[in-house]
C-alpha atoms as a printed R data frame, in Angstrom:
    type eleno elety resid chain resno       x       y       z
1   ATOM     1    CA   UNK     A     1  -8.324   5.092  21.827
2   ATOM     2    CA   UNK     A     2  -4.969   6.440  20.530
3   ATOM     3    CA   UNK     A     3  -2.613   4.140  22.112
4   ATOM     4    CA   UNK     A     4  -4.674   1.149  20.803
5   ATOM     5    CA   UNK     A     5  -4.785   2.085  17.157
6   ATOM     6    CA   UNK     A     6  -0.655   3.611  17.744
7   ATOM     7    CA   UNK     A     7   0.332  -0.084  18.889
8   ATOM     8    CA   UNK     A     8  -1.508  -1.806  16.189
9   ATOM     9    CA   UNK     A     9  -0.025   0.610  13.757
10  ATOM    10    CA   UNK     A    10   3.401  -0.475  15.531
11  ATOM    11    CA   UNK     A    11   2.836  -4.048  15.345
12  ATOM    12    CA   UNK     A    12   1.821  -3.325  11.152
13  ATOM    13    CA   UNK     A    13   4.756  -1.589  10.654
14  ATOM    14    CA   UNK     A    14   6.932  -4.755  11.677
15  ATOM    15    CA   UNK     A    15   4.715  -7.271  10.474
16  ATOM    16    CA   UNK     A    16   3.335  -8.717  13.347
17  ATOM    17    CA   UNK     A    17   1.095 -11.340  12.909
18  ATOM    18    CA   UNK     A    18  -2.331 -10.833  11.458
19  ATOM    19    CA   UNK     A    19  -4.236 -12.277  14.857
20  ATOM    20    CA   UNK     A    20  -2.469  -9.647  17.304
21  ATOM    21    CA   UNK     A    21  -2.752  -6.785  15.077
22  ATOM    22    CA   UNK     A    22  -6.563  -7.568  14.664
23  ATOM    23    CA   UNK     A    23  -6.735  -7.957  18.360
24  ATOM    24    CA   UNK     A    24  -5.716  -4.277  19.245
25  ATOM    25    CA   UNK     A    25  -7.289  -2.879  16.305
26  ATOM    26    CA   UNK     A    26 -10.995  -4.711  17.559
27  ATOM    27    CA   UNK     A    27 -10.439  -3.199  21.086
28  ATOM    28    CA   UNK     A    28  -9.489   0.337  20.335
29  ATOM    29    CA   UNK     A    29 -12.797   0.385  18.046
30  ATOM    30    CA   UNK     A    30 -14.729  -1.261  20.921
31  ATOM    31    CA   UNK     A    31 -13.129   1.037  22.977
32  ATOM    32    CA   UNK     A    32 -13.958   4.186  20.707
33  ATOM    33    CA   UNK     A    33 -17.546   3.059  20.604
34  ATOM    34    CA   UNK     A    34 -18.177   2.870  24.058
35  ATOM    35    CA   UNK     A    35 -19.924   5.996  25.609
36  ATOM    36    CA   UNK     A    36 -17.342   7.543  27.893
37  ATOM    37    CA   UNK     A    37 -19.467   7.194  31.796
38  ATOM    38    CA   UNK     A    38 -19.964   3.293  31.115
39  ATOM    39    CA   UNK     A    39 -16.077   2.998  29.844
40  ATOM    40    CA   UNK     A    40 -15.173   5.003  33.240
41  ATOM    41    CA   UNK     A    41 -17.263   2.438  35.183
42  ATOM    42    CA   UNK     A    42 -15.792  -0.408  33.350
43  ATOM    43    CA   UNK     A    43 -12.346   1.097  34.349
44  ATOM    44    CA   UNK     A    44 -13.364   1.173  37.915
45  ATOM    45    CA   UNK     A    45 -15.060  -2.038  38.120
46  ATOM    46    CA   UNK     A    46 -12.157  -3.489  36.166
47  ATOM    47    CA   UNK     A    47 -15.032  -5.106  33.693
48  ATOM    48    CA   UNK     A    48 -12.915  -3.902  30.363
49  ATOM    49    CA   UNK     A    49 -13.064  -7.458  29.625
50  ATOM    50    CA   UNK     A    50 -16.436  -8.015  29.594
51  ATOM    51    CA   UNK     A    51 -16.588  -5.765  26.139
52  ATOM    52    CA   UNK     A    52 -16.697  -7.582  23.058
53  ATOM    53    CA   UNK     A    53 -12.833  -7.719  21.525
54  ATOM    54    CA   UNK     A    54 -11.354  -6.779  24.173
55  ATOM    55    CA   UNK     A    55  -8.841  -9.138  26.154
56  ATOM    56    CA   UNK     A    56  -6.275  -9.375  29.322
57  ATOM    57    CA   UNK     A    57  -3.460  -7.225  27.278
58  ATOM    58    CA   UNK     A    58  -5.615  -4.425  25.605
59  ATOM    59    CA   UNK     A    59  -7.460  -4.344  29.082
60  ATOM    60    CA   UNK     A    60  -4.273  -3.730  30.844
61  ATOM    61    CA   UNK     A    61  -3.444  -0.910  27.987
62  ATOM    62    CA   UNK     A    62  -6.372   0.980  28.870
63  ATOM    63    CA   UNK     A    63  -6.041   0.589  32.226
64  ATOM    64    CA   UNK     A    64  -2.651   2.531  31.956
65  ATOM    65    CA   UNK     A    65  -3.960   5.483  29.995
66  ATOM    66    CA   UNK     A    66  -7.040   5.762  32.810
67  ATOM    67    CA   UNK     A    67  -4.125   6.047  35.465
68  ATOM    68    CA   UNK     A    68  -2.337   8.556  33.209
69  ATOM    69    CA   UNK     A    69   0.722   5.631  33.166
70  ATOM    70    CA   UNK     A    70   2.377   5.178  29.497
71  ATOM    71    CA   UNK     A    71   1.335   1.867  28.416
72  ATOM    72    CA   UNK     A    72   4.229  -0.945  29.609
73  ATOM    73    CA   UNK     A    73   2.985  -2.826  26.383
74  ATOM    74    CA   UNK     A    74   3.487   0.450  24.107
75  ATOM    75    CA   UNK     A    75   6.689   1.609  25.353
76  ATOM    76    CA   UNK     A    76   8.322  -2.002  25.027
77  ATOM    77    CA   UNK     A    77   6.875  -1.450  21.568
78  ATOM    78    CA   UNK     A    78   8.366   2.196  20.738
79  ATOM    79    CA   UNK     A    79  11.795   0.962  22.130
80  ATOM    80    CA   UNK     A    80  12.396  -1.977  20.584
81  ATOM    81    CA   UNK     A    81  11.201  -0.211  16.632
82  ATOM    82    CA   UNK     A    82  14.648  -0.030  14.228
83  ATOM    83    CA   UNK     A    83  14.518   2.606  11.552
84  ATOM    84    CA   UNK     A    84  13.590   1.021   8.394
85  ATOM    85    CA   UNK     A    85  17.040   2.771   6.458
86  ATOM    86    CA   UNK     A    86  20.112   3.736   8.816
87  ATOM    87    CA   UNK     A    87  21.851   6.526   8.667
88  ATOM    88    CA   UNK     A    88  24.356   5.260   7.124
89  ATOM    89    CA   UNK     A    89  22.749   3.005   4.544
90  ATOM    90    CA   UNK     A    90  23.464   3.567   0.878
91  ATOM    91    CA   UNK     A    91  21.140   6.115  -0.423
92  ATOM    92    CA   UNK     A    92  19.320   7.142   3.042
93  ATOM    93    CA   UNK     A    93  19.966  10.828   2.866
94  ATOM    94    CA   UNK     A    94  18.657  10.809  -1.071
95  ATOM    95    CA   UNK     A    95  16.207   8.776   0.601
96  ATOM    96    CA   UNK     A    96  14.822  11.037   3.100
97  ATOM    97    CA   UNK     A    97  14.912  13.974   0.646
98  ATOM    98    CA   UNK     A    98  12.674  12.049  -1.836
99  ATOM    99    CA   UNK     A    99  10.186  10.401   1.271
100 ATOM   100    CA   UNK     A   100   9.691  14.202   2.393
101 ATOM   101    CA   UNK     A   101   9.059  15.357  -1.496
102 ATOM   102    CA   UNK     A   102   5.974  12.325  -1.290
103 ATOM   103    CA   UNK     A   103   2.696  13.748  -1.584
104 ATOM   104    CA   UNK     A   104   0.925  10.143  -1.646
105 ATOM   105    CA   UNK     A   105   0.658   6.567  -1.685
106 ATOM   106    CA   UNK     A   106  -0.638   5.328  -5.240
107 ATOM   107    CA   UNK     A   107  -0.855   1.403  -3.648
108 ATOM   108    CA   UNK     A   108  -2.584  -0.020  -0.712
109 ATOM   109    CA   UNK     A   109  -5.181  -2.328  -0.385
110 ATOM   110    CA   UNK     A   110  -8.432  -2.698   2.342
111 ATOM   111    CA   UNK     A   111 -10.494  -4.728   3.720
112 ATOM   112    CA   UNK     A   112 -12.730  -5.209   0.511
113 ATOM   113    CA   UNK     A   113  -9.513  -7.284  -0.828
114 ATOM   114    CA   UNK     A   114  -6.760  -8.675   1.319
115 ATOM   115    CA   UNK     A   115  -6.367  -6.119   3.340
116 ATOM   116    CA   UNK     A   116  -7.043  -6.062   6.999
117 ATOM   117    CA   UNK     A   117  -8.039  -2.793   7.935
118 ATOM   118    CA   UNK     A   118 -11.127  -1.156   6.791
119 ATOM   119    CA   UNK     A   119 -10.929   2.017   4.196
120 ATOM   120    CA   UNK     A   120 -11.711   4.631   6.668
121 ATOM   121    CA   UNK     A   121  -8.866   3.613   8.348
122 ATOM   122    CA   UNK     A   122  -6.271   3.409   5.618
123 ATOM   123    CA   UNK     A   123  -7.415   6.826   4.917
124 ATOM   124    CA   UNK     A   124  -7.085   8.166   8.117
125 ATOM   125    CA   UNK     A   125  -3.394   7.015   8.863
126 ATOM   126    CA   UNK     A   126  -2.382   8.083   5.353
127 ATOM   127    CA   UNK     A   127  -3.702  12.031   6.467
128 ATOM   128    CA   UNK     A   128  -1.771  11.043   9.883
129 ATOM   129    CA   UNK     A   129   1.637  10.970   8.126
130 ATOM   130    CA   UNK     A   130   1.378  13.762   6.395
131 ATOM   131    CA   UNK     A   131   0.391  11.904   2.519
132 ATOM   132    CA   UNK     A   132  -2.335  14.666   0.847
133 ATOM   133    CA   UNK     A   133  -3.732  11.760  -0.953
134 ATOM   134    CA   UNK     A   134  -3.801   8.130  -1.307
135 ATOM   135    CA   UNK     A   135  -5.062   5.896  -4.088
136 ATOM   136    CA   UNK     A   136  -7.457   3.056  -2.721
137 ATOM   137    CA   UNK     A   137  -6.167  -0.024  -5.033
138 ATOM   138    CA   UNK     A   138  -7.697  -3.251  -3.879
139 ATOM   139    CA   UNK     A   139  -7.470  -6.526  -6.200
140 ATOM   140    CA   UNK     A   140  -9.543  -7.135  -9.357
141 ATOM   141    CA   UNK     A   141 -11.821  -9.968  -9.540
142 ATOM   142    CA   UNK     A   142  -9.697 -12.647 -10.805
143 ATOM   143    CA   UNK     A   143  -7.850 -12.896  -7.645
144 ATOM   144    CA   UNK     A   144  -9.913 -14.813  -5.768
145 ATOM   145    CA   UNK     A   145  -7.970 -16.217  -2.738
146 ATOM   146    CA   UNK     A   146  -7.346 -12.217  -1.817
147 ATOM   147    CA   UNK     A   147 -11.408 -11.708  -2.553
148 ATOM   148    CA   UNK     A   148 -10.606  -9.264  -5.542
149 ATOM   149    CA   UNK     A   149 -13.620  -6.683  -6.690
150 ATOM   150    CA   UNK     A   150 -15.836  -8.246  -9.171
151 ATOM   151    CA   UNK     A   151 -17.337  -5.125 -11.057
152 ATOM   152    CA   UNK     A   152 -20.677  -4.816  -8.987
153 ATOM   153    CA   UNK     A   153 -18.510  -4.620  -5.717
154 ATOM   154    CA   UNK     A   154 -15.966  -1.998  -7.193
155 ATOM   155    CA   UNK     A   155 -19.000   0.575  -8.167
156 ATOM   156    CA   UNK     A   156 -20.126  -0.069  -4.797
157 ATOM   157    CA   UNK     A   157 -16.534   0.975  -3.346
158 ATOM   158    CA   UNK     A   158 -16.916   3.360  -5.469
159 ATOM   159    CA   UNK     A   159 -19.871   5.236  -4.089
160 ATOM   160    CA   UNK     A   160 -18.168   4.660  -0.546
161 ATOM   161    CA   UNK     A   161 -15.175   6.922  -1.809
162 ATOM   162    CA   UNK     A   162 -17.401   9.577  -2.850
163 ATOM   163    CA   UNK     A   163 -19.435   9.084   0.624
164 ATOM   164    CA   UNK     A   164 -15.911   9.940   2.212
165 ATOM   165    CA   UNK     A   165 -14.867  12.734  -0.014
166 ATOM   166    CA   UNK     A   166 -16.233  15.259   2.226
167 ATOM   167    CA   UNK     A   167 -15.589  14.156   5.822
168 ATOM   168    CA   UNK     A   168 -11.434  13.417   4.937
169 ATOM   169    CA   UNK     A   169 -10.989  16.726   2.750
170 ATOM   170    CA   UNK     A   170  -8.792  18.333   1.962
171 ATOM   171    CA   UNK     A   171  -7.211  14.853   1.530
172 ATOM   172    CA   UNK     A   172  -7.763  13.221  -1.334
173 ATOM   173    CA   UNK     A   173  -8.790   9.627  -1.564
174 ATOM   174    CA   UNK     A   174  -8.470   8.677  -5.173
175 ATOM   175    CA   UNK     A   175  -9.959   5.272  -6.564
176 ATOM   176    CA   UNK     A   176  -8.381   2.696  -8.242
177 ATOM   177    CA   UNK     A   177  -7.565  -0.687  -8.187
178 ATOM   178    CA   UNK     A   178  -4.526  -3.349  -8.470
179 ATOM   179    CA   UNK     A   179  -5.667  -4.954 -11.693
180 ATOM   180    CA   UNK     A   180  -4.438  -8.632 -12.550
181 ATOM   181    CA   UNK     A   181  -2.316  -8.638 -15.869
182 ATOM   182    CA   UNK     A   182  -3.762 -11.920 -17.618
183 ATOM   183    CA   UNK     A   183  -2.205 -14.626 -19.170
184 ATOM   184    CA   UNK     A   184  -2.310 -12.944 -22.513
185 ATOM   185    CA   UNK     A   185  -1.342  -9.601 -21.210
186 ATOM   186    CA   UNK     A   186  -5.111  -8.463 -20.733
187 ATOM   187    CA   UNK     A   187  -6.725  -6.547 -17.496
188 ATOM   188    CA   UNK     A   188  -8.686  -8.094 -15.661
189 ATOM   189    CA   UNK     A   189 -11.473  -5.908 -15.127
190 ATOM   190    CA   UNK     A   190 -14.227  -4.114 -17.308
191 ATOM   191    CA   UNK     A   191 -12.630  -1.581 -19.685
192 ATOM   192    CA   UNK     A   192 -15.146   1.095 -18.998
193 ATOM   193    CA   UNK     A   193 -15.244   0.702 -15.209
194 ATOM   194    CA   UNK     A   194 -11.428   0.941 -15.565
195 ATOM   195    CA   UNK     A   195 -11.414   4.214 -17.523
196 ATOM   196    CA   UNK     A   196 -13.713   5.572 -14.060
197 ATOM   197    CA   UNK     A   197 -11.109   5.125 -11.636
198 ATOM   198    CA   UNK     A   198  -8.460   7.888 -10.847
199 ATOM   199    CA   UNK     A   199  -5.396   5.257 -11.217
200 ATOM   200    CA   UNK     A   200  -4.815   1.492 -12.296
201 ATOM   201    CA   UNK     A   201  -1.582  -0.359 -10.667
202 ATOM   202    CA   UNK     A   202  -1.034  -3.257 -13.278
203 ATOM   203    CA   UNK     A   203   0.553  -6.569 -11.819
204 ATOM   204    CA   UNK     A   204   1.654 -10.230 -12.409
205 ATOM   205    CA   UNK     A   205  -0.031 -12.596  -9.625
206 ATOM   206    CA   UNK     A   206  -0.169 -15.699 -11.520
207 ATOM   207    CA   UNK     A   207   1.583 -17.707 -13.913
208 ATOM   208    CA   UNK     A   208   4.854 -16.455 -12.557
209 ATOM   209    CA   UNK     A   209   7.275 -18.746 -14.094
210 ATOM   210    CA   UNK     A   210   5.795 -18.031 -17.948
211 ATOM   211    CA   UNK     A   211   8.435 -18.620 -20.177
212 ATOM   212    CA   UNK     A   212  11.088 -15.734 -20.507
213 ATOM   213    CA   UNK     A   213   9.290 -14.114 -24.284
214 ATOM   214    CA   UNK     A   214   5.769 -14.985 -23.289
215 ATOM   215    CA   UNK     A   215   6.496 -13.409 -19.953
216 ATOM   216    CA   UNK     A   216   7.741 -10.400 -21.833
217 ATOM   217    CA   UNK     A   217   4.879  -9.614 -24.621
218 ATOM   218    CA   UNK     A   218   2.292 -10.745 -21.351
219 ATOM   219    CA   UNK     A   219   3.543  -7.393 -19.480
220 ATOM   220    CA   UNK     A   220   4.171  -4.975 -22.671
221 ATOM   221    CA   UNK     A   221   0.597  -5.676 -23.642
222 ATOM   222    CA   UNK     A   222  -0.172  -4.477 -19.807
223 ATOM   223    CA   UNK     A   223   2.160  -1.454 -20.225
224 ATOM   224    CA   UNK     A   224   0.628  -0.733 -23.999
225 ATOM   225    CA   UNK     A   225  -2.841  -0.722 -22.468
226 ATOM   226    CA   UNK     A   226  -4.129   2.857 -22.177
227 ATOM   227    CA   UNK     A   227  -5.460   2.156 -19.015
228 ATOM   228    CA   UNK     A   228  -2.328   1.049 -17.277
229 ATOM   229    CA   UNK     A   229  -0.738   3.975 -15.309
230 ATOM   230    CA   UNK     A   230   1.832   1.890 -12.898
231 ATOM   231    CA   UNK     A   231   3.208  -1.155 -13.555
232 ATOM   232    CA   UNK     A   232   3.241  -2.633 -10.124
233 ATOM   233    CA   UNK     A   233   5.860  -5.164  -8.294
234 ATOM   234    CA   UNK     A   234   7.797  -6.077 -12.061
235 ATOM   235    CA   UNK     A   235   9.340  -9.127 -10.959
236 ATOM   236    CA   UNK     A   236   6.815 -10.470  -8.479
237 ATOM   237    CA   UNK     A   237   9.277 -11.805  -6.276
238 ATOM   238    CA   UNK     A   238   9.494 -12.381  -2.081
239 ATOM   239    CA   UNK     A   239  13.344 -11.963  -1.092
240 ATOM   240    CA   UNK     A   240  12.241 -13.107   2.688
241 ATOM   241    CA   UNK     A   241   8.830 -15.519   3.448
242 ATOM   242    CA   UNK     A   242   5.957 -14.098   3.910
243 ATOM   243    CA   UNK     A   243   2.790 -14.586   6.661
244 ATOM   244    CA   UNK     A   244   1.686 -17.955   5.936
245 ATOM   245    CA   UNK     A   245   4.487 -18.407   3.378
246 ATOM   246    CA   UNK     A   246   7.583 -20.471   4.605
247 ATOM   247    CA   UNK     A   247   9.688 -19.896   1.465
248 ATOM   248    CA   UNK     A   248  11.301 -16.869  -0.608
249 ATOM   249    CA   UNK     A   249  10.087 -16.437  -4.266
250 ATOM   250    CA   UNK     A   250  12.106 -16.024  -7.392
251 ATOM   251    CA   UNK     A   251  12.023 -13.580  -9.892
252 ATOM   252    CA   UNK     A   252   9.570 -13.828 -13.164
253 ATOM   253    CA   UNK     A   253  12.051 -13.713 -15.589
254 ATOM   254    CA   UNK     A   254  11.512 -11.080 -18.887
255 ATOM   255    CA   UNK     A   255  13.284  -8.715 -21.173
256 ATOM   256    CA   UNK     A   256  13.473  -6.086 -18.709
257 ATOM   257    CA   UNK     A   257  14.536  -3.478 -21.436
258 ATOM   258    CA   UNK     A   258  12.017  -4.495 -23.295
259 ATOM   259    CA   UNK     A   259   9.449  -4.005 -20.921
260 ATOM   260    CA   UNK     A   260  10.633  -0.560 -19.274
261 ATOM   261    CA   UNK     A   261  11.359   0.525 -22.960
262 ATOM   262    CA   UNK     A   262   7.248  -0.188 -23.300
263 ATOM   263    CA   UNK     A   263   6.729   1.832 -20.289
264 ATOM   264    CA   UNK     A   264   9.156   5.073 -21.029
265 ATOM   265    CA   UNK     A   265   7.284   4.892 -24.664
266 ATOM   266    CA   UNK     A   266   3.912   4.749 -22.918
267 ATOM   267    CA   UNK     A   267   4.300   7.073 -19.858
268 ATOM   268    CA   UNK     A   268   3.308   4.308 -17.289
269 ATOM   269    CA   UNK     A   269   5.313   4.537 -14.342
270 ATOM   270    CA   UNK     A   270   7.318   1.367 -12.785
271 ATOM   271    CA   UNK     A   271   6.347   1.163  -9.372
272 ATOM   272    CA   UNK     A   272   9.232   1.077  -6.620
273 ATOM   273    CA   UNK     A   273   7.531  -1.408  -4.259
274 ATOM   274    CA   UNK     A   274   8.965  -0.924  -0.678
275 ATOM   275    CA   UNK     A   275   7.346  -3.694   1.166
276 ATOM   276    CA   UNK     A   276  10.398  -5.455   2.874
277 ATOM   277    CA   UNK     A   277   9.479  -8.802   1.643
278 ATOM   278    CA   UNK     A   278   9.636  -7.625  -2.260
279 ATOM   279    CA   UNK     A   279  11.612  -4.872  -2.544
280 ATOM   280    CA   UNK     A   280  10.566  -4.664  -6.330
281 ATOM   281    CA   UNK     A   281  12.678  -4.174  -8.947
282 ATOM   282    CA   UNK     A   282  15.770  -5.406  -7.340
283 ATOM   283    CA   UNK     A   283  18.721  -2.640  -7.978
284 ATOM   284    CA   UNK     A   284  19.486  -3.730 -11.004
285 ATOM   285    CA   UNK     A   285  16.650  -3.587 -12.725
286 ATOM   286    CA   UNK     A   286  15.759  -0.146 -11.075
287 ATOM   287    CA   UNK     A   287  19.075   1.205 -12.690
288 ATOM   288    CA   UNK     A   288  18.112  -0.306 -15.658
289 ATOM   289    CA   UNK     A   289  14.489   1.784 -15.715
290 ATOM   290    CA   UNK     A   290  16.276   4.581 -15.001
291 ATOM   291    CA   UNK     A   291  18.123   4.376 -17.888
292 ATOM   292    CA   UNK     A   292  15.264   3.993 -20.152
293 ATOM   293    CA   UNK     A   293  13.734   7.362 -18.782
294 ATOM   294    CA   UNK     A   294  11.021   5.572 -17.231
295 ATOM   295    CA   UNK     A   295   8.474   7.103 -14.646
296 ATOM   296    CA   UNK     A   296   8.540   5.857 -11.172
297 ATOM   297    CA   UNK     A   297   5.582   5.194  -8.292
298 ATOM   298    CA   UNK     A   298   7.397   5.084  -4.682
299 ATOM   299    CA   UNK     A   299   4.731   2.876  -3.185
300 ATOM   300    CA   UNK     A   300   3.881   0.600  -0.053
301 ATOM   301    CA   UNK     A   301   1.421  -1.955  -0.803
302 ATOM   302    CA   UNK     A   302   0.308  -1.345   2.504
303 ATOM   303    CA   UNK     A   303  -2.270  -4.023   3.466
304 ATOM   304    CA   UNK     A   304  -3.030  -2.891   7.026
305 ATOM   305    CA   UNK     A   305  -2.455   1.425   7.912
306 ATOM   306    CA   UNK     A   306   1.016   0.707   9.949
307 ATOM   307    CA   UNK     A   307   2.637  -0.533   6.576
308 ATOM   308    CA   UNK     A   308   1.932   3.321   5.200
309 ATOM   309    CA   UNK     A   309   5.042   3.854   7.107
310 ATOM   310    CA   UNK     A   310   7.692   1.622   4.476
311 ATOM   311    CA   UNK     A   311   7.594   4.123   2.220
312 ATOM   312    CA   UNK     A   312  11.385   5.759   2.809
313 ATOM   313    CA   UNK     A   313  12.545   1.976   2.324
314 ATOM   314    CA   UNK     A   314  11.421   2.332  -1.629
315 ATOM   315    CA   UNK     A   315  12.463   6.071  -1.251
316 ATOM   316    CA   UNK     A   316  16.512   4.577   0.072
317 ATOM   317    CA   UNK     A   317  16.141   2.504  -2.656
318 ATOM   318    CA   UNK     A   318  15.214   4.916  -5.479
319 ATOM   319    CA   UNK     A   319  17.836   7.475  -4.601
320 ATOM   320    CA   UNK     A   320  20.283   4.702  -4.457
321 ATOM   321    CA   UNK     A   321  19.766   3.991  -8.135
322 ATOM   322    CA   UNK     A   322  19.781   7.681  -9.221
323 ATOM   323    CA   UNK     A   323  15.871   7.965  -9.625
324 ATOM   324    CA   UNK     A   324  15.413  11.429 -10.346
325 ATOM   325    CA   UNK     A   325  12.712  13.226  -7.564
326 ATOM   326    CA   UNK     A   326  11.085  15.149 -10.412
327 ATOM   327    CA   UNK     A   327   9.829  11.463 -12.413
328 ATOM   328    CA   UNK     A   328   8.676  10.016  -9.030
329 ATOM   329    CA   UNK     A   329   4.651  10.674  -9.951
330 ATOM   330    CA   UNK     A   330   3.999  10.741  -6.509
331 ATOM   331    CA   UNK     A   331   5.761  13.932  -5.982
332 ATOM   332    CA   UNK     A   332   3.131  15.643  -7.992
333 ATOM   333    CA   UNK     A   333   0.354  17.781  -6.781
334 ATOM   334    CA   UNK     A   334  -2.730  15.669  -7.226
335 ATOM   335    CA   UNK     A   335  -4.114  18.001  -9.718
336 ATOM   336    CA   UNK     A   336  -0.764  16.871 -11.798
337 ATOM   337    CA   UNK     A   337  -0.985  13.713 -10.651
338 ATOM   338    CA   UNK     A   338  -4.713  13.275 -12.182
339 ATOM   339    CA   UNK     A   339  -4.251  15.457 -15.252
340 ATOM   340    CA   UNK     A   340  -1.531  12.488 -16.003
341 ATOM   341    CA   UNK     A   341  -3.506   9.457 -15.625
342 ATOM   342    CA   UNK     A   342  -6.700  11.196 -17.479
343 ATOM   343    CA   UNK     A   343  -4.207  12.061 -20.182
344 ATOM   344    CA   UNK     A   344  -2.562   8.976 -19.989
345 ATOM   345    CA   UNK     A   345  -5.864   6.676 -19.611
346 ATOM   346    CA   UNK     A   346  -7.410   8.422 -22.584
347 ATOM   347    CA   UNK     A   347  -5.063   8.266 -25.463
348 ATOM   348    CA   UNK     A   348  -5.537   6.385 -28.243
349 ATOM   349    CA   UNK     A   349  -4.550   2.838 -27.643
C-alpha cells in the first residue's frame, strides 16, 4: 500500500517516533500481504482492524484510498514537511548541484543492527530516489546495545545480498559494514571477512572522551588500516538529543590535522554525516579536511528508508565548505567507486 509505506517514509524523514513509524510500516505490509477480494471485503465490512498490525488510524488511511479520497492523515503530513536546506541557506544551490551529482548512499543501517526497517526495504527506497546503489553498513559485533554482526551473522547477510542481487538490478546493493574503531585504534571485526565486503565505514562509538593524543593515534591507526575506506561521524557528537536521549553530546576531541592528514595520505574518505542530530564534522573541521585534500562520503546514516532523504543536508553543508564535487566518492560510477575500495582495501598496510 503506497500511501502507508509514503507516510511512514514521511514520519522517518522528520524523526517521528520509533512506535508510530513501526505502526504504519506493520500495516502497509499487512496490507500488501493480504489477497486483494478479502482486503475489498474487509473494506466493505469495515473489518481492516481485525488484521494483525493494523489499527483505528492506518484503518482510516486505507479506507480513504478505497474511496479514491487523499488520505486526511497523509496530506496533513505532506503540508506540514519543511525543506531540509532553504533556498536561501548558505550553500543550498552548491548543495543541490552536488545532491543531484549523488549516485549512492555509502551509510545506512537495517534491521540486522539498529535499524528499523528490514534490508529489502532500505533497498527499495534508495532505487525510489533515484541512488544507483547503496552500501548496506550495519554495526560490527562489539556494539552490542545496537545488536552489531558477530562474523557468523555478517556471512549470513551476506548471502542475503547476493539473494537480492538479481531481483533489485540494475541497482546495486553493495555490502559492508560500520565497523567499531577500538580502544587501541583496531577494527572490530575479522580481517578477512572485512577484506570481503565492498566498503568499511570506520567509527568512534565508545570511549568518547579518550584523552586528546590517545584519541588521536586511536583514529589514525583506523585511517592507516587498509581496510578502512570512510572514516565515519569524526567527532561523534549529537548537536540536538536524540530518541531516547534527553541531552546533546560533545565533541571527541583530537588533532584534527593530524587525523585528516592520515586520511589524505591514505585515500580514506571523511564522511559528511547529514543526520540532523550530528551534522559531522562541524564546519570547521570540514574546511579543515578540505584543506588537507581529503576525500569525502556525503552520507545519511539512515536507520529507517525515510532518513535516505537527509542527504542534501550533508550536500548544503559540503558545498558550504568548498568540498569539491569531483572528491565526493559517492559521485562515482560504482564501477569507480569499487575499483577504489579494492585498490584501496588491498594495499600494503
Amino acid at each position: 500500500m503506497a500511501a502507508l509505506r509514503r507516510t511512514a517514509f514521511l514520519l522517518e524523514r522528520e524523526l517521528a517516533s520509533t512506535h508510530r513509524v513501526k505502526a504504519f510500516r506493520a500495516a502497509a505490509t499487512t496490507v500488501t500481504r493480504t489477497p486483494a477480494d478479502e482486503l475489498a471485503r474487509r473494506v466493505a465490512e469495515g473489518s481492516l482492524e481485525q488484521l494483525p498490525g493494523v489499527g483505528r488510524t492506518t484503518a482510516a488511511l486505507v479506507l480513504d484510498v478505497a474511496a479514491g479520497r487523499r488520505p486526511a492523515y497523509l496530506a496533513d503530513l505532506e503540508e506540514r514537511q519543511e525543506p531540509l536546506v532553504g533556498p536561501d541557506d548558505e550553500g543550498a544551490a552548491g548543495g543541490a548541484a552536488l545532491r543531484a551529482a549523488l549516485r549512492g548512499d555509502l551509510h545506512l543501517h537495517s534491521d540486522w543492527s539498529d535499524g528499523g526497517s528490514p534490508v529489502e526495504d532500505m533497498a527499495v527506497t534508495a532505487v525510489e530516489i533515484g541512488h544507483e546503489y547503496a552500501a548496506l553498513t550495519d554495526h560490527s559485533p562489539r556494539l552490542k546495545v545496537a545488536r552489531g554482526l558477530s562474523p557468523a551473522r555478517l556471512r549470513r547477510q551476506l548471502a542475503l545480498l547476493e539473494e537480492l542481487a538479481a531481483p533489485l538490478a540494475p541497482f546495486r546493493l553493495l555490502s559492508g559494514i560500520e565497523c567499531d574503531v577500538l580502544a587501541d585504534g583496531s577494527l572490530d571485526q575479522e580481517p578477512e571477512l572485512l577484506e570481503e565486503l565492498d566498503v568499511v565505514v570506520a567509527s568512534v562509538h565508545s570511549d568518547l572522551r579518550m584523552e586528546r593524543r590517545a584519541m588521536t593515534r586511536r583514529m589514525v591507526r583506523a585511517v592507516r588500516d587498509p581496510r578502512t575506506d570512510v572514516l565515519g561521524h569524526c567527532t561523534g557528537r549529537y548537536v540536538q538529543p536524540r530518541e531516547g536521549v534527553g541531552r546533546a553530546r560533545p565533541e571527541s576531541e583530537f588533532d584534527a590535522e593530524e587525523v585528516f592528514a592520515a586520511c589524505a595520505e591514505a585515500g580514506v574518505a571523511v564522511e559528511v554525516n547529514a543526520r540532523p542530530e550530528r551534522l559531522d564534522p562541524p564546519l570547521r573541521l570540514l574546511r579543515l579536511a578540505v584543506e588537507a585534500g581529503c576525500l569525502f562520503s556525503v552520507d545519511t546514516d539512515a536507520h529507517a528508508p525515510g532518513q535516505l532523504d537527509w542527504q542534501e543536508l550533508g550536500c548544503a553543508r559540503a558545498a558550504r565548505c568548498g568540498v569539491p564535487p569531483e572528491r565526493v566518492v559517492n559521485t562515482w560510477p560504482v564501477e569507480d567507486l569499487l575499483a577504489w575500495t579494492a585498490d584501496h582495501t588491498h594495499r600494503p598496510g
